[in-house]
N, C-alpha and C positions, 0 to 999 in steps of 0.2 A: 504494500500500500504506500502510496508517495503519499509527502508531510504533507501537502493541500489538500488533497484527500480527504473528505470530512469534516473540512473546517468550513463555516459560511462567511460569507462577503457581509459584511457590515458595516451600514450608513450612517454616517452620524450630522443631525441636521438640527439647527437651533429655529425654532416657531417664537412668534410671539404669541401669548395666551391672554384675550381680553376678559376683563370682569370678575380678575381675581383682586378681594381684596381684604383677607385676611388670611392667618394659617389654615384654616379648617379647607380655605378653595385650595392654598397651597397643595393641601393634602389628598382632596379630592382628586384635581387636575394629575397628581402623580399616580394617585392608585388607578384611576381608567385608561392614562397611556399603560403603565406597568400592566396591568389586566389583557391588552390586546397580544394573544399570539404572535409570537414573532419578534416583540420588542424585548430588547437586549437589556437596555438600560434607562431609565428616564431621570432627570437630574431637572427640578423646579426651580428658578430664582425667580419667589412673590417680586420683591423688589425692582428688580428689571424689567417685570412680566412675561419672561423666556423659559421655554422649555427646551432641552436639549436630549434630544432622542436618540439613541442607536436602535439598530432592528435590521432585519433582515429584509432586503427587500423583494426576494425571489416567495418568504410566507404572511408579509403586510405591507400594504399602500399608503399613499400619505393619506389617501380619502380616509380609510379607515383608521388610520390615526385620529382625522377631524372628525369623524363621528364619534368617535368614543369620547372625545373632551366634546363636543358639545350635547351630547348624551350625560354627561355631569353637568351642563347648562354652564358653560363658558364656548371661547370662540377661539380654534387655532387658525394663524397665519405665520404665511412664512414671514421670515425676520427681516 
């Protein structure tokens, strides 16, 4: 088996996320990116309003990144 082999291609993309605006959306907006199959890693700064996503994108789409935050009633865009 070659070292590539089994490993996946992963994207890593900063969104803006509208309409956070305390910890609890902080928390929110992280657990439904982390929730969606496929995502790698989700890393929130309330502050900034950015969400910074890794994921695979051969098993998740950006669409479905945005539905899942706005299924928690926030809004992703790109940065």
């Amino acid at each position: 088996m070659d070292a590539a082999e089994g490993e996946i291609a992963v994207t890593t993309q900063t969104f803006k996320v509208h309409g956070m605006s305390c910890a609890h959306c902080h928390a929110a907006v992280t657990k439904a990116l982390r929730d969606v199959p496929g995502v790698t890693s989700a890393e929130v700064d309330g502050p900034k309003a950015e969400a910074r996503v890794g994921y695979d994108p051969a098993k998740v789409t950006v669409a479905q990144l945005t539905k899942a935050v706005e299924d928690a009633g926030y809004v992703l865009a790109p940065a």
